[in-house]
C-alpha positions in Angstrom: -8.6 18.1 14.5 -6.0 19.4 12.1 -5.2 18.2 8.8 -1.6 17.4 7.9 -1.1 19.5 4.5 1.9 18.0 3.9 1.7 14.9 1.9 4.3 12.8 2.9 5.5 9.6 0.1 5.1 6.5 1.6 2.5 7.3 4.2 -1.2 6.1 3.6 -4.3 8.2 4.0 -8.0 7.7 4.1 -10.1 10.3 2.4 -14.1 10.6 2.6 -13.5 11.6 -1.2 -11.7 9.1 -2.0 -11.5 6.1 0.1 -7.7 4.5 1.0 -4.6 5.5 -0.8 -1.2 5.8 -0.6 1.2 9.0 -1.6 3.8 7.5 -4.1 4.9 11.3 -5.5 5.3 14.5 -4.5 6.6 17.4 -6.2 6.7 20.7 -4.1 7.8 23.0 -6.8 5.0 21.6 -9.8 2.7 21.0 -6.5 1.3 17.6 -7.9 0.8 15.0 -5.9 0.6 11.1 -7.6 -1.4 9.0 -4.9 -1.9 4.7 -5.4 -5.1 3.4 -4.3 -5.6 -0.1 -3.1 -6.4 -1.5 -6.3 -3.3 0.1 -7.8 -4.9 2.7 -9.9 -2.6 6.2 -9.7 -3.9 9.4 -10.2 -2.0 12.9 -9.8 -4.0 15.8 -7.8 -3.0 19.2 -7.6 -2.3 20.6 -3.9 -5.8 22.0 -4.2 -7.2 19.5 -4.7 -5.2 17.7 -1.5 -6.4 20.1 0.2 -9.8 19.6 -0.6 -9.5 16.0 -0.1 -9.1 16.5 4.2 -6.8 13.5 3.6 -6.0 11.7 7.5 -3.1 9.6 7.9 -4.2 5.4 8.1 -2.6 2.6 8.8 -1.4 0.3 5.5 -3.8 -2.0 4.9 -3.0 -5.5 6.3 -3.1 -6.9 3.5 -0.2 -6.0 0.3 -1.9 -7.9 -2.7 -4.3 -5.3 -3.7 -2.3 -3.5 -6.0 -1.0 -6.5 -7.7 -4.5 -8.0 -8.4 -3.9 -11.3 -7.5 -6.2 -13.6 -4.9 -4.9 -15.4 -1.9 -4.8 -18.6 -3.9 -1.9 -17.2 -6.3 0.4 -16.8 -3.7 1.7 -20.4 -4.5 2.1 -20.6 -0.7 -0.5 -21.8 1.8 -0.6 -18.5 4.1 -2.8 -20.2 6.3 -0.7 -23.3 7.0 2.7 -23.2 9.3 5.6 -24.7 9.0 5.9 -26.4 11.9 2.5 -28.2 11.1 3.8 -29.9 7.5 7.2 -31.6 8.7 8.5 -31.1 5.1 11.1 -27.7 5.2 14.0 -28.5 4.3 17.1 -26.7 5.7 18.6 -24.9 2.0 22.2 -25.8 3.0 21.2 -29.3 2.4 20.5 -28.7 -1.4 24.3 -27.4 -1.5 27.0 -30.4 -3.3 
């Protein structure tokens, strides 16, 4: 299967180097690459070492707080709860005088 060379910003990739990341950068004329990884760390790669990576295009994962470092129970919202099963939304017109 061929590799995409190409990083493209944006897109996420999955690297037997280097686990999941995402490309947030890209500078063709420098040829530097900045990828984010899950946990939000960046790190700039030449294109050799892009190349070396034999990055493959992923899926992002389901699941956006990893880069914030934050656990489900900070959201301040019950994700698991839906709002037809509390009764108590309010419409936000209401709240208007």
């Amino acid at each position: 299967m061929a590799v995409n060379r190409t990083p493209e910003i944006g897109c996420w990739y999955e690297s037997d180097l280097e686990g999941t990341f995402e490309v947030v950068a890209y500078d063709p004329d420098d040829r530097t690459i900045e990828i984010q990884y899950f946990d939000g760390a960046v790190e700039e790669i030449d294109m050799d070492g892009w190349i070396e990576l034999a990055a493959r295009p992923t899926e992002a994962p389901e699941d956006w707080s990893g880069s914030y470092d934050i656990e489900q129970e900070d959201y301040g919202v019950d994700l698991d709860r839906h709002h037809s099963d509390s009764g108590d939304w309010q419409n936000a017109v209401d709240s208007f005088e």
